[in-house]
C-alpha positions as CSV (number, residue, x, y, z in Angstrom):
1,X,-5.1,-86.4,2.7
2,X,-8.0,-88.4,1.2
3,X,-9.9,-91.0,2.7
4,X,-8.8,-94.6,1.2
5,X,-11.6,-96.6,-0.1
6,X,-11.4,-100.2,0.8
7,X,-12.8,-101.8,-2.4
8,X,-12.6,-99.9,-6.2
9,X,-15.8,-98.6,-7.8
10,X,-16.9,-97.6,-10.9
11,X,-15.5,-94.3,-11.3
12,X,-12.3,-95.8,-10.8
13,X,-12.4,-96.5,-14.5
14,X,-14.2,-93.6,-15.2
15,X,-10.9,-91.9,-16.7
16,X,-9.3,-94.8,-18.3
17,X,-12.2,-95.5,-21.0
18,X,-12.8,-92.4,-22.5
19,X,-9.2,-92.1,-22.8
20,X,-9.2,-95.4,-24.5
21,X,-11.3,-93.4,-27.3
22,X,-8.7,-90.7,-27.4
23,X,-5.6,-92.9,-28.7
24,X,-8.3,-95.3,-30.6
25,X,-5.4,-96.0,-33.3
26,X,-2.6,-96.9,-30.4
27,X,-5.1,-99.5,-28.5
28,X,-6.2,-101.2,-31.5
29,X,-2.7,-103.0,-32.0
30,X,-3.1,-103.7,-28.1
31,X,-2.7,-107.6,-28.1
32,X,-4.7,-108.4,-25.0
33,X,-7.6,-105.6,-25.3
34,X,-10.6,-108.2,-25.7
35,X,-9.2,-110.1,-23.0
36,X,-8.8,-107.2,-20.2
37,X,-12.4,-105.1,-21.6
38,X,-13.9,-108.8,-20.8
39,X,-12.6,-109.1,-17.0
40,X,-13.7,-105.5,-16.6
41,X,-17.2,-106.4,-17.7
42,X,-17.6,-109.0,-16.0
43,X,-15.8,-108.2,-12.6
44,X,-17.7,-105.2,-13.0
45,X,-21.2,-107.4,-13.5
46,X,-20.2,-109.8,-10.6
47,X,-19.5,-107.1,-7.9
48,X,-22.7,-106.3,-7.4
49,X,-24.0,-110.1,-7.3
50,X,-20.9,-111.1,-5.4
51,X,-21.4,-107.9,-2.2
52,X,-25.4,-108.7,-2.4
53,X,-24.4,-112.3,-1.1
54,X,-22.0,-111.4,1.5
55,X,-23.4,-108.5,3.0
56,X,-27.6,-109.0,2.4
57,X,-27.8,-112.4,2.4
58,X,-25.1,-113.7,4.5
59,X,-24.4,-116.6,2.2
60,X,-20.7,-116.3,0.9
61,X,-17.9,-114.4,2.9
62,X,-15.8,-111.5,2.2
63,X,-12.8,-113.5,0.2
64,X,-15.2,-113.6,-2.8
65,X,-15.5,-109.8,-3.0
66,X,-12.2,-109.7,-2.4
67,X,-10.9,-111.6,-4.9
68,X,-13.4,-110.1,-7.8
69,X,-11.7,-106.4,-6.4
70,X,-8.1,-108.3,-7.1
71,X,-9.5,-109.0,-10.5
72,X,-10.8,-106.0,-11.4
73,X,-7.5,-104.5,-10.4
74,X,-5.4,-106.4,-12.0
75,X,-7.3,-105.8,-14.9
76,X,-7.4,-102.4,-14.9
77,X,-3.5,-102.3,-14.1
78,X,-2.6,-104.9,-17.2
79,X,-5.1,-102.2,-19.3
80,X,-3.2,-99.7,-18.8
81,X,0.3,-101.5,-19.2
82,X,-1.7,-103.0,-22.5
83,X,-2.1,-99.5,-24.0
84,X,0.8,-98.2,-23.0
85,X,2.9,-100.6,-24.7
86,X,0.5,-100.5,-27.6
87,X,1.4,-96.5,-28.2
88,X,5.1,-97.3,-27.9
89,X,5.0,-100.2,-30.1
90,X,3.1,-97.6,-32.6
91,X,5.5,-94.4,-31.9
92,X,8.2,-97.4,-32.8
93,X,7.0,-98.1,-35.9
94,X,5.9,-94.5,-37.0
95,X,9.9,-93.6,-36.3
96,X,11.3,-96.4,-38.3
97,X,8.8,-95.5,-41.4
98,X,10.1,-91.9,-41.1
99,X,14.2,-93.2,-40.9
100,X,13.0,-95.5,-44.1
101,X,11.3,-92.4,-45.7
102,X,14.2,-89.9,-44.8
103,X,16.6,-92.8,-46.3
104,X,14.9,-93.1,-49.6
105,X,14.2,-89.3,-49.7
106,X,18.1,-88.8,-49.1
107,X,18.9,-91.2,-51.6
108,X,16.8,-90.0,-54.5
109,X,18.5,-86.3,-53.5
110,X,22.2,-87.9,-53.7
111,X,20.6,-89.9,-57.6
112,X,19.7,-86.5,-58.8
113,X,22.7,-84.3,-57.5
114,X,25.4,-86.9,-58.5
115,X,25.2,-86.2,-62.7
116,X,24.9,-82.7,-62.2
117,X,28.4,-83.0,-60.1
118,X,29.7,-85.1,-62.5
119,X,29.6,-82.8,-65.0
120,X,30.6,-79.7,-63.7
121,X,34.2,-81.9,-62.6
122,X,34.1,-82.9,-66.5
123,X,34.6,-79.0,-67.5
C-alpha cells in the first residue's frame, strides 16, 4: 500500500495538464476553465509563501496551509468535473450534427428515389 501524503504537491497535477493539451477542442467550451487554471496558479504560488510562514517563521498556523490544500483540491476536482462535462457536452453536439446530417442525407436519397418509383408504377 502507498504511503498517504498529508498535503498535495505539484506532481499531483502533473497528469491533468498535459492531458488538458490532448482534448484541447473539448476544454475550450469548458465554462469555468479561466476560473479553475487561476485558483491553480495561485494556490499553487501561495503554498509555498503560506508553509514558509508556518513552519520557518512561526508566524501563521497550520489552518492557512490547510485551507490553500482545500483550495487547490477543490480546484483540481471542479477541473476535472469542468472538462469532463465539456467533452460530453462536445460528443452531444457532434451526435446531433451527425442525426441532422443522416436526416438530410436520408431525405435527399427518398427526393431522388421517389420519381424514379413513380414512374416505373406509371408503366
Amino acid at each position: 500500500r502507498p504511503p498517504q501524503k498529508p498535503y498535495p504537491s505539484a506532481a499531483d497535477l502533473a497528469l491533468a495538464l498535459p492531458l488538458l493539451l490532448v482534448f484541447y477542442r473539448q476544454v475550450v467550451s469548458a465554462r469555468y476553465i479561466f476560473f479553475l487554471l487561476n485558483v491553480i496558479v495561485i494556490t499553487s504560488v501561495l503554498a509555498p509563501v503560506f508553509w514558509h510562514l508556518w513552519v520557518v517563521t512561526g508566524a501563521a498556523n497550520s489552518n492557512f496551509y490547510y485551507g490553500l490544500t482545500v483550495a487547490y483540491s477543490l480546484a483540481q476536482l471542479m477541473l476535472l468535473a469542468e472538462c469532463l462535462l465539456a467533452s460530453f457536452r462536445s460528443d452531444k453536439a457532434l451526435r446531433r450534427r451527425a442525426a441532422t446530417y443522416s436526416k438530410q442525407q436520408g431525405a435527399a436519397t427518398a427526393a431522388a428515389v421517389s420519381p424514379a418509383t413513380s414512374s416505373q408504377s406509371d408503366t
